[in-house]
C-alpha positions as CSV (number, residue, x, y, z in Angstrom):
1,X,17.7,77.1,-161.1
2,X,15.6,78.6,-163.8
3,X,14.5,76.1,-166.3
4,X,13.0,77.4,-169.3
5,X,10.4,75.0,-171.1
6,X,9.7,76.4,-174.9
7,X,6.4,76.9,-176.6
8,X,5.3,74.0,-178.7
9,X,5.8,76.7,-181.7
10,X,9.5,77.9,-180.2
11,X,12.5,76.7,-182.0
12,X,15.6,79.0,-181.0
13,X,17.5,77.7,-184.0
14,X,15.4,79.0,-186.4
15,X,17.2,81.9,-188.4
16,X,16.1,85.2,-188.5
17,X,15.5,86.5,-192.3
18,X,18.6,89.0,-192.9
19,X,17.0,92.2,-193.9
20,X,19.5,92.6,-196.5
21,X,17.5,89.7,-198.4
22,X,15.7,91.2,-201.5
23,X,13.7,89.4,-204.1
24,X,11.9,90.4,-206.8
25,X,8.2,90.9,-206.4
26,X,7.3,90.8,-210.0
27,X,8.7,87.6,-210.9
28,X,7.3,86.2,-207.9
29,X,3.4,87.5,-208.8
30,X,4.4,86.3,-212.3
31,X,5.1,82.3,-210.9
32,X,2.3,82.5,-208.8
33,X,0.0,83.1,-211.2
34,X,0.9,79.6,-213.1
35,X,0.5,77.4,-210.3
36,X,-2.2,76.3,-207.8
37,X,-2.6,75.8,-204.2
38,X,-0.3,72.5,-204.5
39,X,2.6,73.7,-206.0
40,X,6.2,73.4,-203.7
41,X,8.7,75.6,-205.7
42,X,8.7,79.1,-207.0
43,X,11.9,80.8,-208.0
44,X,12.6,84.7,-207.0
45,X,15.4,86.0,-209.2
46,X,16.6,89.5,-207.3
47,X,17.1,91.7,-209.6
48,X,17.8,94.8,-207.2
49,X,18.2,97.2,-209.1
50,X,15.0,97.6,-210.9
51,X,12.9,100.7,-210.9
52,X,10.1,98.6,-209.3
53,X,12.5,96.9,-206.6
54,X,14.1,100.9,-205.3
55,X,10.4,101.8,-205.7
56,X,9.0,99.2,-203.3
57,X,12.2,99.5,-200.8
58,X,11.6,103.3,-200.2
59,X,7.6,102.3,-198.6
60,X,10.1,99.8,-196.2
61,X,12.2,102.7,-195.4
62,X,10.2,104.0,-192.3
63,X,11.5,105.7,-189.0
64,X,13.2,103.0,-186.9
65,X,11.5,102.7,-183.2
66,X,14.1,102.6,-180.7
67,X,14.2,101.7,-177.4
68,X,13.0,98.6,-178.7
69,X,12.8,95.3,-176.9
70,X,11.5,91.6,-178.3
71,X,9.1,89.9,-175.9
72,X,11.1,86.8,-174.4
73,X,7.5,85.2,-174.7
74,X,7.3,85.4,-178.4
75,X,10.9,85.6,-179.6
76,X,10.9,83.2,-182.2
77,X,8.7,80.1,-183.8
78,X,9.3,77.3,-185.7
79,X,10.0,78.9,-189.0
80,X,11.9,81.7,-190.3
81,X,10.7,85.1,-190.2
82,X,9.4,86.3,-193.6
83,X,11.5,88.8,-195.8
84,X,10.8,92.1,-195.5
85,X,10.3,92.8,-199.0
86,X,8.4,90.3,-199.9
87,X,6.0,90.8,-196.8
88,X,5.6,94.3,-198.4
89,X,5.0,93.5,-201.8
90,X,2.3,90.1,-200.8
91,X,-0.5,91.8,-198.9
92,X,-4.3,92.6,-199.3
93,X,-5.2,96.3,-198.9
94,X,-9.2,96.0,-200.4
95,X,-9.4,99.7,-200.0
96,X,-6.6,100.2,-202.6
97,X,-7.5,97.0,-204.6
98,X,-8.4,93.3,-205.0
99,X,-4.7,91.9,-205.9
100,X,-1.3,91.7,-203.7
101,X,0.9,94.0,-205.0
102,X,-1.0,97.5,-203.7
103,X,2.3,98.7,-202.2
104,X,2.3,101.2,-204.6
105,X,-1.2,102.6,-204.5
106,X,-1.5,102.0,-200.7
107,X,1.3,105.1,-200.6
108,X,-1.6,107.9,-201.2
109,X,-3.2,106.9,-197.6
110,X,-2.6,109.9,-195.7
111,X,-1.3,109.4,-192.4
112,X,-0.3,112.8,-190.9
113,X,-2.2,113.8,-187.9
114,X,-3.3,110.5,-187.5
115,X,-5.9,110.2,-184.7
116,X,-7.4,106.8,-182.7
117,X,-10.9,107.9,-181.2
118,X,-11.8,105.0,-177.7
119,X,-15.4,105.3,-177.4
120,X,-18.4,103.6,-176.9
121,X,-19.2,101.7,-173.2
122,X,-16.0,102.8,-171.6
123,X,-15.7,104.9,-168.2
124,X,-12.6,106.6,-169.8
125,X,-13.0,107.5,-173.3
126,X,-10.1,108.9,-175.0
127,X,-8.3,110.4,-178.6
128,X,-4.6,109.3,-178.7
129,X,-2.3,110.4,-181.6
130,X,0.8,108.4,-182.3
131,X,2.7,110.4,-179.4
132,X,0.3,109.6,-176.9
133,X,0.1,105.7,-177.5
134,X,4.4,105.2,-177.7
135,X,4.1,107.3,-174.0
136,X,1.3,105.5,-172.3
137,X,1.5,101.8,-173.8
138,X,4.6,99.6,-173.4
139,X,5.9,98.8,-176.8
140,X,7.7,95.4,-177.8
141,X,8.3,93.4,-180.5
142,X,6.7,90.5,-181.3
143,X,7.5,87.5,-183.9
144,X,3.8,85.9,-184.9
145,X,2.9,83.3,-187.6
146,X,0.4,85.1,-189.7
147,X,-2.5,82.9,-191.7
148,X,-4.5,84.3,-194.3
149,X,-8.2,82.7,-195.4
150,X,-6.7,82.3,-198.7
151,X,-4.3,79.1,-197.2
152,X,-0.9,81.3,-197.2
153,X,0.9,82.3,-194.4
154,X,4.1,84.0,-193.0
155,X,6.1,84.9,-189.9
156,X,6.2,88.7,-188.9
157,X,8.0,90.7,-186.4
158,X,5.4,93.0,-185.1
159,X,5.9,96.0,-182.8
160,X,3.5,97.7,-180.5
161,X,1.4,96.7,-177.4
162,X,-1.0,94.5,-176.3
163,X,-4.7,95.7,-176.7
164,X,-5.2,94.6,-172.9
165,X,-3.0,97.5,-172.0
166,X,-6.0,99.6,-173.9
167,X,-9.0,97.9,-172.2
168,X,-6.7,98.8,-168.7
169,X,-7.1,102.6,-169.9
170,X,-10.5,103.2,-171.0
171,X,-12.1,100.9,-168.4
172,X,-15.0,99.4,-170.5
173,X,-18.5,99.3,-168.5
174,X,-19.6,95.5,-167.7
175,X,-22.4,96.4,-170.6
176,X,-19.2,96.4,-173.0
177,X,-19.6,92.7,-174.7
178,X,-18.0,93.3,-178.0
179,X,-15.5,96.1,-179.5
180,X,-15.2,97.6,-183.1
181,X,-12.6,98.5,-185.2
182,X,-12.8,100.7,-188.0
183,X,-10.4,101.7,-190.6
184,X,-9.6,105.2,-192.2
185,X,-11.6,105.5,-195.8
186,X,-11.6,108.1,-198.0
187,X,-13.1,107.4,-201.6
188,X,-10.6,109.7,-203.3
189,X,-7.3,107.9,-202.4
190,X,-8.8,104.7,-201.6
191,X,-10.5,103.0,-204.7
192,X,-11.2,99.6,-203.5
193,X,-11.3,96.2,-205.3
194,X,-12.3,95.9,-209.2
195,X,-13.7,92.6,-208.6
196,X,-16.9,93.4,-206.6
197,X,-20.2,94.3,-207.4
198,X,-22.7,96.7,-205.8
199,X,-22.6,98.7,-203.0
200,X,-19.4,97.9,-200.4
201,X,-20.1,98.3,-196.6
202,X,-16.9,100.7,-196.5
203,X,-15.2,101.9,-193.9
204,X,-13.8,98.6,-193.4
205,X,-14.8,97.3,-189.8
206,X,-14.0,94.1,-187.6
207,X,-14.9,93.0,-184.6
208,X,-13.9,91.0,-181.5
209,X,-15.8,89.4,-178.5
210,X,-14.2,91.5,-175.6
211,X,-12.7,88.4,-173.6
212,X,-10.9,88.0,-177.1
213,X,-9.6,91.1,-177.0
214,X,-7.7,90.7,-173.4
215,X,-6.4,87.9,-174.0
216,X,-2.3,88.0,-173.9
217,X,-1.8,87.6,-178.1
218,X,-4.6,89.9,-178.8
219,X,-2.0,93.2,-180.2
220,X,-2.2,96.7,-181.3
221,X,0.7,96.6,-184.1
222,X,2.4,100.2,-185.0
223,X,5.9,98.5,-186.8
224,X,7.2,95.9,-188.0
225,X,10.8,94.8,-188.7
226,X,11.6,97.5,-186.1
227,X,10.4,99.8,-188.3
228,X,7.3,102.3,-188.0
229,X,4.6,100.6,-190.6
230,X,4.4,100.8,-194.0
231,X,1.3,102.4,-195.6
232,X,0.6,98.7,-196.8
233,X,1.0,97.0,-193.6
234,X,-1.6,99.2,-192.2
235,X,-0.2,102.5,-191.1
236,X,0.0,103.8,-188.8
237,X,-2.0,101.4,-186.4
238,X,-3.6,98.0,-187.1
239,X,-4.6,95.0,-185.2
240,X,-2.7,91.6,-185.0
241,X,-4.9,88.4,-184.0
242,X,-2.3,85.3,-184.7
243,X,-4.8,82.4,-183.9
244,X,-7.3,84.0,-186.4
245,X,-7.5,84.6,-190.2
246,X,-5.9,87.9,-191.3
247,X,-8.8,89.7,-192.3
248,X,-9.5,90.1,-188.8
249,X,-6.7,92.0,-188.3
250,X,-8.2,95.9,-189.4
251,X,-5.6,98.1,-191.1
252,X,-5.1,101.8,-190.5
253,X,-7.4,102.5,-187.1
254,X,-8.9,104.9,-186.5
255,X,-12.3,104.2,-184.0
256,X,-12.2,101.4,-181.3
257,X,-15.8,101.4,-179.8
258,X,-17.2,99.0,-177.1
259,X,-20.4,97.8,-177.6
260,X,-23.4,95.7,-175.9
261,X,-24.1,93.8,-178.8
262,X,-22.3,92.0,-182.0
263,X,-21.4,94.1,-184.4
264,X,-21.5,94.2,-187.9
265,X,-18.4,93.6,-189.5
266,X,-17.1,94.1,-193.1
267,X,-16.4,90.3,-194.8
268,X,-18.9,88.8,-192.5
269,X,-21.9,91.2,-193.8
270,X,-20.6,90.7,-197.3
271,X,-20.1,87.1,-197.6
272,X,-21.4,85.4,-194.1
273,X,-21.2,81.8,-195.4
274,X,-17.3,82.1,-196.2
275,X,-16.2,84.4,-193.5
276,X,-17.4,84.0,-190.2
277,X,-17.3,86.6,-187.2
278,X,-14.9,84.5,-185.3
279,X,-13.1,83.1,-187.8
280,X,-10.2,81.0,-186.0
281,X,-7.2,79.5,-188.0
282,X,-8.9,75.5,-188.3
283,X,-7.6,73.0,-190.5
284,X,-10.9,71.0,-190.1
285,X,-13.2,73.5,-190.9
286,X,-12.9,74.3,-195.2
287,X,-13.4,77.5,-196.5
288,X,-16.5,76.6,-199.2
289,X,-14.0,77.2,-202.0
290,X,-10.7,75.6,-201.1
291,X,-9.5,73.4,-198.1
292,X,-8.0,74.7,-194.8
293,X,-6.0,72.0,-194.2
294,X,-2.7,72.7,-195.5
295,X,-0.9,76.4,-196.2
296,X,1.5,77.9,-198.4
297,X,4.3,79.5,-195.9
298,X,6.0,82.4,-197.6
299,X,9.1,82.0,-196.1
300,X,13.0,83.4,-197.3
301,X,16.3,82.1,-199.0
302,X,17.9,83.3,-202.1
303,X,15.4,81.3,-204.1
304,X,11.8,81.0,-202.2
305,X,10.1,77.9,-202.3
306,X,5.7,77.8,-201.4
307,X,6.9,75.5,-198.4
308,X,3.4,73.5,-198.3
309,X,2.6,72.6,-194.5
310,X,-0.5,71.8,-192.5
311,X,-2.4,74.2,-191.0
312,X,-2.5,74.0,-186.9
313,X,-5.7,74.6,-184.9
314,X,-5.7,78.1,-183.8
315,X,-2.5,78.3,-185.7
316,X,-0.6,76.8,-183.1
317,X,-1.8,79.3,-180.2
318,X,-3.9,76.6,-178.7
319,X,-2.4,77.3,-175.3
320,X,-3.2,81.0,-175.1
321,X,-6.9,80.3,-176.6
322,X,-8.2,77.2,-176.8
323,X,-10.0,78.3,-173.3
324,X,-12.1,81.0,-175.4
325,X,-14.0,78.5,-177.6
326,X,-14.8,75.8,-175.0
């Protein structure tokens, strides 16, 4: 008899956000700006029909990505998955801008032709274009919780392949420590947050030990929702680390290099005190300016409520990871 014994973060009753679900992103930037980090309760109106509301559903509209298949592993978790629009409308882009709502501006990133160089201390380097990664890698779905530095979180449903189906490929020397991600910039289309000062260490870049990297969670997204990604998830490739903060995860890739030494990554060369290079999800460690300890989850209903709950230790992943940090 095969007995199936859930994840600590499995629930199988949890529903799974209707995509037909739409809220109003306006009126929910509006709310949020009125409250702090303990308010319970903000009310989304949807008005659907609003230029904004068929602008920002057109970016959802992507290609859908079929065979498809959900990872029995990572099926579900406690909470429900995140609506779709909202999830596109809530995000941090810094190369298009220093608030949430870059959906719109994130649409001039130009992703035709796009091209992911593998270099560095690898036996196998490579160039893959979209074609060659849906060939070589196997692609699932996967549902994560996400957690942002900022103490809000959500659930996604991620598709693409795990990044220690790439390490497999490229063969990495025993030199190769550390690995590098950077993201596409191009100061025409991409004019970057209106809040900073000075000269910014663009292209973004993030960084991973390499042991991180293989382990099981450690993913290469390229959808979401079954969909292809939207410009402002990070089209058309970006990495998805659950047990860290989400600034680890780099948007729109376009180098991975292996390297003998730590690199140098965007947030931690900027502000080192607040955002460290490992920078695991840890309710007991505060960020300088706010607490860790609880997050808002941004979750769905017809009227979404900041559903205040506290923050879990490698946000709840502690079986896949814990074993890193010992």
């Amino acid at each position: 008899m095969f007995i199936r014994n859930p994840k600590p973060w499995h629930n199988e009753r949890s529903p799974v956000t209707p995509k037909r679900i739409y809220f109003n992103r306006r009126h929910f930037l509006k709310s949020v700006i009125g409250v702090g980090i303990g308010a319970t309760s903000l009310s989304l109106a949807g008005c659907q029909t609003s230029e904004s509301d068929r602008a920002l559903q057109k970016t959802l509209n992507q290609p859908k990505i079929s065979p498809l298949k959900t990872n029995p592993n990572f099926a579900s978790v406690d909470r429900p998955i995140t609506n779709e629009k909202l999830a596109g409308s809530y995000n941090n882009f810094y190369e298009f801008g220093g608030d949430k709502s870059i959906w719109l501006k994130a649409q001039e990133l130009p992703t035709d032709n796009w091209k992911v160089e593998v270099t560095g201390l690898v036996k196998n380097p490579k160039t893959y274009d979209l074609d060659d990664i849906k060939k070589q890698f196997p692609i699932e779905e996967r549902i994560y919780r996400f957690r942002c530095v900022e103490a809000w979180s959500m659930v996604l449903p991620w598709v693409g392949f795990p990044m220690k189906e790439l390490i497999k490929a490229v063969e990495p020397t025993s030199k190769a420590k550390f690995v590098r991600f950077t993201s596409f910039y191009d100061e025409t289309v991409m004019p970057g947050p209106t809040f900073s000062l000075g000269n910014l260490p663009w292209p973004y870049t993030e960084g991973l030990r390499i042991e991180e990297m293989a382990n099981e969670l450690a993913f290469f997204a390229i959808g979401i929702y079954g969909e292809e990604l939207p410009k402002q998830h990070g089209a058309p490739i970006r990495a998805v680390l659950p047990w860290k903060y989400g600034f680890k995860g780099a948007k729109s890739i376009v180098k991975v290099e292996f390297l003998a030494q730590q690199p140098a990554t965007y947030w931690h060369t900027r502000i080192p005190n607040e955002y460290g290079f490992i920078a695991n999800v840890n309710p007991d460690v505060p960020h300088p300016r706010w607490s860790q300890a609880t997050e808002k989850f941004i979750g769905t209903g017809p009227d979404l409520s900041w559903d205040i709950k506290p923050t879990q230790l490698y946000n709840g992943y502690q079986e896949y990871v814990a074993h890193l940090y010992s």
